[in-house]
N, C-alpha and C positions, 0 to 999 in steps of 0.2 A: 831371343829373350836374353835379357842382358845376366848374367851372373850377380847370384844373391851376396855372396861373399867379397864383392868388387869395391872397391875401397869410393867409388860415386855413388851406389846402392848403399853403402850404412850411410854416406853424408844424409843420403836422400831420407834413409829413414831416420836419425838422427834431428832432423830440419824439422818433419811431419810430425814426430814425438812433442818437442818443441810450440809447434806451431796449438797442436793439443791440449798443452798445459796452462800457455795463454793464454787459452779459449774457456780453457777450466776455473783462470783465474779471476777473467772478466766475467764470466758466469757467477760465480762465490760472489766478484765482490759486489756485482749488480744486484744478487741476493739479499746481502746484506744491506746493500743502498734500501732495495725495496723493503723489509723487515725496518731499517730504522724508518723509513716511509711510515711504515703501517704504524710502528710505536709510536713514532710522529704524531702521526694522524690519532693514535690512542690517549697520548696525553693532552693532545688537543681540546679533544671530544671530556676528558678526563675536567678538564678546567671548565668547561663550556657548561660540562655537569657541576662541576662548585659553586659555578657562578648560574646557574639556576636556582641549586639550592640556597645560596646566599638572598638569589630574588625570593624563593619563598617565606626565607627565613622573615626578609623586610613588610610579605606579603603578613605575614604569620603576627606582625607588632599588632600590639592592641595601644591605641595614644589616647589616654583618659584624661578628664577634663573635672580636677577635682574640684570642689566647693570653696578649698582654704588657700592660702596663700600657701605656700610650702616653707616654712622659716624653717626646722629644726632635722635632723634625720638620727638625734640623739633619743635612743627608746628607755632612756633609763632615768632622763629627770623628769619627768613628765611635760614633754616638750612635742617628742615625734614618734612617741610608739603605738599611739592608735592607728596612725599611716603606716608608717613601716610593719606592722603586724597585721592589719587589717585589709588596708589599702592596695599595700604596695607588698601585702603576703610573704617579704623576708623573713620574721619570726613568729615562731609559735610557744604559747605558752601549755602548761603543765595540766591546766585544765581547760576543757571545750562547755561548750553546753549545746544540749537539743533548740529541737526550737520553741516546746513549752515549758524553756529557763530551768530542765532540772540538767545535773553535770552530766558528762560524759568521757572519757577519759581522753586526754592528750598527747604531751612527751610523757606524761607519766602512765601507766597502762593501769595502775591500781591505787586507790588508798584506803587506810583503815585511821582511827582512832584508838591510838594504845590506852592514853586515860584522860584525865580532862583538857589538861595540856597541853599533848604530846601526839602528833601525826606523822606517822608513818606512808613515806608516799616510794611508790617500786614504778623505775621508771623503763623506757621503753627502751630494747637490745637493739644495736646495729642504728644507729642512729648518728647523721656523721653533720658536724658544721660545715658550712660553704668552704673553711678553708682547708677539709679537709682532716680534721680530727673526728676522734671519738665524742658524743657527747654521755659526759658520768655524769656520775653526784657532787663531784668537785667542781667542775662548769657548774652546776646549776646552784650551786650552795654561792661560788662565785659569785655567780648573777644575781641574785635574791639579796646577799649581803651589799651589793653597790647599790642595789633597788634602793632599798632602806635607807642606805645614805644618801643617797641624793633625793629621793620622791618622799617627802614628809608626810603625803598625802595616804599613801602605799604603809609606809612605816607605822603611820595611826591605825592602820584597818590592821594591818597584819600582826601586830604585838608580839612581833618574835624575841624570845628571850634567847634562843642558840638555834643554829641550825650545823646539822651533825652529818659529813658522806661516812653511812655508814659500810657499803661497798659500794664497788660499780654503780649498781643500778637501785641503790637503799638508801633513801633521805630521809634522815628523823629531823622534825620541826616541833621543837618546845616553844610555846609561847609564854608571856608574860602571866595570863590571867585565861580563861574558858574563852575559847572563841570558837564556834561552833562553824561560822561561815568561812573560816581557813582554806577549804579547799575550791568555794566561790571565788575568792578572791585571787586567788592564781588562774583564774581566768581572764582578770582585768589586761588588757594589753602592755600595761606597762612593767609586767612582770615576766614579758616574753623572755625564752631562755638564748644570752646569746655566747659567743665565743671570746675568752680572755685577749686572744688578736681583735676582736674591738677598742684596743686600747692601747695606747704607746708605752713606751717605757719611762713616762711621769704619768702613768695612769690617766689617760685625758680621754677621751674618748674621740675615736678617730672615726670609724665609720659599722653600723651594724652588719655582724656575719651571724648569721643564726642558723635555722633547720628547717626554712619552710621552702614550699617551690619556685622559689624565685628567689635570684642571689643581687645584692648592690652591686650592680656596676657606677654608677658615676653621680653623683651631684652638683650642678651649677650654681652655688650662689648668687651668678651676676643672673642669670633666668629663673633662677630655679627650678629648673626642672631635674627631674628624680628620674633614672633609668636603671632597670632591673634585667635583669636576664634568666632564662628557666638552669634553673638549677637539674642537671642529668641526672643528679645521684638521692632525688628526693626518698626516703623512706617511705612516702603516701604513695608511690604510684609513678604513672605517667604524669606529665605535665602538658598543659594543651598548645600554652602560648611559649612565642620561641623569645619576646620582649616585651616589655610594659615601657609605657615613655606615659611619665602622670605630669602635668603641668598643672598649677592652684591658677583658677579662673573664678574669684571668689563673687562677681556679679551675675545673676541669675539670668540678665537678658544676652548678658556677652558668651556664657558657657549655651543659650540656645542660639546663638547666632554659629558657632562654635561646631555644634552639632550637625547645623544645617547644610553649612558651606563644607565638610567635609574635615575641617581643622581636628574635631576629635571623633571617634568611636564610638566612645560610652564616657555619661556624663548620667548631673541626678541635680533634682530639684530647680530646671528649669522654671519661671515661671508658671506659674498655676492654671492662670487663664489661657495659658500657651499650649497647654501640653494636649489636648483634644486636637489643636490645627495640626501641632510636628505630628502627631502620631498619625494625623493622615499623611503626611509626606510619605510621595512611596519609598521604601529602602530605609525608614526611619519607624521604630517598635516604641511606645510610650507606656512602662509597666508601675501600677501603683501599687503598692503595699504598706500595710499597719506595721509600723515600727516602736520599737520600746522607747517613745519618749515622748515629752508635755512641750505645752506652750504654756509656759509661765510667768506671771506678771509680779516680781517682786513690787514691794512695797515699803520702803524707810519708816520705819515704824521710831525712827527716832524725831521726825516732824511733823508738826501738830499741820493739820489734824489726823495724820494717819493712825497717828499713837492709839486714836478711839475707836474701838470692835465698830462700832455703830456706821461709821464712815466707810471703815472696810466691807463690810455687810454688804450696806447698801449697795457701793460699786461691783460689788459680786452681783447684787442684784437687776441692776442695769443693763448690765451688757449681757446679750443675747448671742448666747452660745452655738445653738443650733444655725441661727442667720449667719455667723460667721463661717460653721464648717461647711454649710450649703451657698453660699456666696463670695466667700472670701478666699477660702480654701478648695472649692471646686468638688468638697470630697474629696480630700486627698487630708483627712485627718476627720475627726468626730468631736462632737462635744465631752469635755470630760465633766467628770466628778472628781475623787480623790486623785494624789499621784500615779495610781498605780493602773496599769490598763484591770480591765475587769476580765480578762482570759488569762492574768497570773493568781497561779493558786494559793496567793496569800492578799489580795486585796482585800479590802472591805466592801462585799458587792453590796451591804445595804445603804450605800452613799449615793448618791444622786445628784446628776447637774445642778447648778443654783438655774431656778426658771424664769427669766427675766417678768419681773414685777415691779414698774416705776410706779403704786404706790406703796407697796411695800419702804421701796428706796426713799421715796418722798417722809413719811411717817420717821423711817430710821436720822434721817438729815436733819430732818427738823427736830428732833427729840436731844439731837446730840446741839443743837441750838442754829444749824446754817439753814437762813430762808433766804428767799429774794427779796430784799426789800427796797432794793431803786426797781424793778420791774428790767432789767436787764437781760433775764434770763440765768445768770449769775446766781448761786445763792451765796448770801458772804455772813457774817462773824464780827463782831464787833471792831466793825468798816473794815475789815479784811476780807476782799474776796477768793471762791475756793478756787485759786487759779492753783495748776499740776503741771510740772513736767513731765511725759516719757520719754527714755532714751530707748531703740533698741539699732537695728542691725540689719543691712540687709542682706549679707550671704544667703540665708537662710528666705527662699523668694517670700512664705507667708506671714512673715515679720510684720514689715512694713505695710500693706495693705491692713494687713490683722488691726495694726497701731491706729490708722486713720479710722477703721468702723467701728473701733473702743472707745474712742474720742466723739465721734459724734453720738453713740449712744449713751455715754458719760454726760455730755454734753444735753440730752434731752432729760437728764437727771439735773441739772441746773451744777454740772461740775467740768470747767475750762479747764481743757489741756492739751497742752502746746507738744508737739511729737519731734523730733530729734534724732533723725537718723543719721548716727555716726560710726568710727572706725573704731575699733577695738580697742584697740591702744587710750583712744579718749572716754570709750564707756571706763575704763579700768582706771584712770587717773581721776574720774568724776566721783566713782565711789570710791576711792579710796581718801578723797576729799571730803565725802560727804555732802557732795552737792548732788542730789539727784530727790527726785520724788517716787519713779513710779522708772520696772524695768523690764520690756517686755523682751525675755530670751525662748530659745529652746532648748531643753535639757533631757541627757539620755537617762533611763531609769533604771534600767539594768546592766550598768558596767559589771556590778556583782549580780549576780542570782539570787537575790533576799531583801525582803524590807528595811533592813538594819543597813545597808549602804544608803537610801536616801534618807529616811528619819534622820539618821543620825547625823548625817551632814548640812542637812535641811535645818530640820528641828531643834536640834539639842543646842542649848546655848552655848556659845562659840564652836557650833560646828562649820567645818572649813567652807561650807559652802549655806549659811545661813548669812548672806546678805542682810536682809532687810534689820538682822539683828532681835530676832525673836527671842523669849526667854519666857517659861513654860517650868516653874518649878515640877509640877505634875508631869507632864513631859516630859523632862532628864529622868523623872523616877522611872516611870513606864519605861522608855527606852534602855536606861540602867538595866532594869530586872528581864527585860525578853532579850536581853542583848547573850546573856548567860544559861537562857532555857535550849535545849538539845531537842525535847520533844517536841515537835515542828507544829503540830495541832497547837497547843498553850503557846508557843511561841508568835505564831501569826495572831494566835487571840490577841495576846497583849500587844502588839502591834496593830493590830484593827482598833484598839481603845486610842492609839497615839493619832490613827488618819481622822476618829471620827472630830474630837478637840482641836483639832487645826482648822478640820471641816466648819469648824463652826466659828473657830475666831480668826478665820481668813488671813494671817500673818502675808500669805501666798495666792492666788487668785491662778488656779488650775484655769484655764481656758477652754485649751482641746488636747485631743492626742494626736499625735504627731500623725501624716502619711507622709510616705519619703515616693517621689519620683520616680523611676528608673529610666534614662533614656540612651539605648543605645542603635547602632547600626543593626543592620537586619542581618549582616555576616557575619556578625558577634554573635558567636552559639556557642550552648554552652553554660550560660549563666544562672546560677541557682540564687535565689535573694536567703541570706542569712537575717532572721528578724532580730535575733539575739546581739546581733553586730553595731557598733557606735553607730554610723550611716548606712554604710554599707558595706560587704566582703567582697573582695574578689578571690573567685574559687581556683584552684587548679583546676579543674577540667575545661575552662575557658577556651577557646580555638577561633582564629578566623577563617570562616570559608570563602571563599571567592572563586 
């Protein structure tokens, strides 16, 4: 045995120590090879997971197929805040309502009336804008004060004389003169409350940042298309959907062509006679619902002969109400009476459809002096025959068909009219001309909660939305005096006196009441219909399943 102490025994073990640590080092670092392996393989797997949930998030888009063209995404002149607040659920405003039209509270959680005045409104803690701020009294006093300037329309209803941040969460609103409906009215969408970063540094308005669950991501001018994204930090809750993509599809047959082929999700007011076939397509739901609004036929009360109750009458009496909501409309609307549906608790439910009677019409025609007297079928006026224009519109699909079965049943009343479906842009230059006779739209009834938003826009002489140019001495009175009553009973009385006098000198020819569509995919869950809503709401709880 060779000696431990021998100067070739330590080489020897010197060599093996050696040989040892090599082995220790290629171990460690093959360790560590396999550790960044597996971390490797961690972030790999890491991405693979992002980019799944990226797929879901794509899976998660809801791509809607609105009714309008999408021109504005400005909520404060009255341009684009019923979309952007309604539609497209960026803003929300200070007051909500139920769904039988009484308030409910909003960004504001409370209000009272201090005196005739003067409202006191307490708004809601912990409430943040998309970008990121607090919303106070100062935001929404902000917002309410641009309202005013820019929406005349808003400005008329609201008769604000000051508005005060009385703290944080303490809005005092003096008005000019008693306005009872003040807290209705901040239900209208274009009072939504948004963020002063709405707005550059020449106050122009750049893009809405508000509080609801869905925040603006982007607008396309050259497409128009409008993309939102779910807001994480919403104060209501969860949010369902991860995008919204709303593109305006304002043709009835192209938004069900749209539906069908897969282009959008959810859409509304497909054709009529349509929506029995898509709602058997499997994977395709077709939901109708009574909505707050009319099918209205203004009237030019400044050309003869509309100018005479007796002509008006009569064509009330003509057309047949019922045949149009049962054939025209599919059911997907009803015959009306007054403006108002008769399930709001301030109608006049002792009003009743006019029932079509062509001799009643015939008696009225003749009395007022139009017969036939070349046997044309025609009746005419001293050698003027009663030839009519209507203009209406077809976004809206029971427009047009509506127009053709008024016309022929005008028409078996011996009154010619020639129908006219055009663009907006030209209904709006024709009455602003003055050229028009007769104009069949549809119109929402409850932007406010109260009868004093349509009377008075309707009815009162030069109110903002009294086309045909009606004037009602007795009328301004009525409306004047219920505009100032608080007790709600005398207040709808005198309001029921203002629907029955219209009722009867027909300035306005109520048709039907509106049904709105709903058509969406079968993986859209989720969907609650808001009746109170211009069209229609899109809720947060929304989600696609797949």
């Amino acid at each position: 045995m060779k000696n431990k102490n021998s100067p070739f025994f330590i080489l020897l073990i010197i060599l093996l120590t050696c040989a040892i640590l090599i082995t220790s080092g290629c171990s460690s670092k093959e360790e560590n090879n396999a550790k960044e392996a597996v971390s490797g393989m961690e972030v790999a797997s890491g991405s693979d997971a992002v980019s799944q949930q990226e797929g879901d998030s794509e899976d998660n888009t809801l791509v809607l197929g609105e009714m309008w063209e999408i021109d504005s995404i400005n909520t404060i002149n009255g341009d684009g805040g019923t979309l952007i607040c309604e539609k497209a659920a960026v803003t929300e405003t200070l007051v909500g309502a139920n769904e039988d039209f009484s308030l409910k509270p909003g960004l504001a959680s409370s209000w009272k009336q201090l005196d005739e005045n003067t409202w006191e409104f307490k708004l809601r803690e912990n409430v943040t804008f998309h970008d990121g701020s607090e919303m106070t009294a100062e935001e929404v006093k902000f917002t309410l004060e641009n309202v005013i300037k820019a929406n005349t329309k808003v400005a008329s209803m609201l008769k604000v004389d000051t508005i005060e941040a009385v703290d944080d969460h303490t809005l005092k609103i003096k008005t000019k003169e008693i306005n009872p409906i003040l807290p209705g009215i901040l239900h209208y969408p274009d009072t939504a409350i948004i963020s002063p970063s709405s707005f550059d540094e020449s106050e122009e308005f750049i893009k809405p940042i508000g509080t609801g669950p869905y925040k603006f991501e982007s607008f396309d001018e050259q497409t128009r298309i409008l993309t939102v994204v779910k807001n994480e930090n919403w104060w209501g809750g969860k949010v369902g959907l991860d995008k919204m993509i709303l593109k305006g599809i304002p043709d009835p047959n192209t938004r069900a062509m749209a539906i069908e082929n897969g282009e959008v999700d959810f859409t509304v007011d497909v054709p009529y006679s349509e929506t029995d076939r898509i709602d058997a397509i499997d994977g395709i739901t077709v939901e109708k619902y009574k909505t707050p609004r009319v099918y209205k036929l203004d009237i030019n009360l400044k050309h003869e002969p509309l100018e005479d109750i007796r002509v008006r009458q009569a064509m009330s009496y003509a057309i047949d109400r019922h045949a149009i909501a049962e054939h025209v409309l599919y059911n997907v609307g009803e015959a009306a009476a007054g403006p108002f549906l008769p399930t709001m608790v301030w109608a006049n439910k002792s009003l009743s459809p006019y029932t079509r009677d062509l001799e009643e019409a015939d008696e009225l025609l003749t009395a007022a002096g139009w017969v036939d007297t070349d046997g044309d079928g025609i009746r005419d006026k001293d050698g003027k025959s009663l030839n009519l224009n209507m203009m209406t519109y077809s976004a809206r699909p029971g427009l047009p068909p509506m127009a053709e079965a008024m016309a022929a049943q005008l028409k078996e009343a011996g009154i010619d009219v020639e129908i006219e479906v055009m663009e907006m842009g030209s209904i709006y230059d024709r009455k602003e001309k003055g050229d028009w006779d007769l104009y069949l739209a549809a119109y929402n009834i409850a932007m406010v909660p109260d009868p004093e938003y349509i009377l008075t826009n309707w009815y009162m002489t030069n109110g903002t939305d009294n086309g045909p140019g009606y004037s009602n001495q007795k009328v301004d009175t009525l409306i004047t005096e219920a505009r100032k009553i608080t007790d709600l009973e005398e207040r709808y009385k005198k309001f029921n006196e203002v629907e029955a006098i219209v009722n009867e000198e027909q300035p306005m020819i109520i048709v039907a009441y509106y049904g709105c569509a709903i058509v969406k995919k079968d993986h859209v869950k989720g969907y609650v219909f808001d009746p109170t809503a211009h069209d229609y709401r899109i809720n947060a709880g929304m989600y696609i399943e797949k």
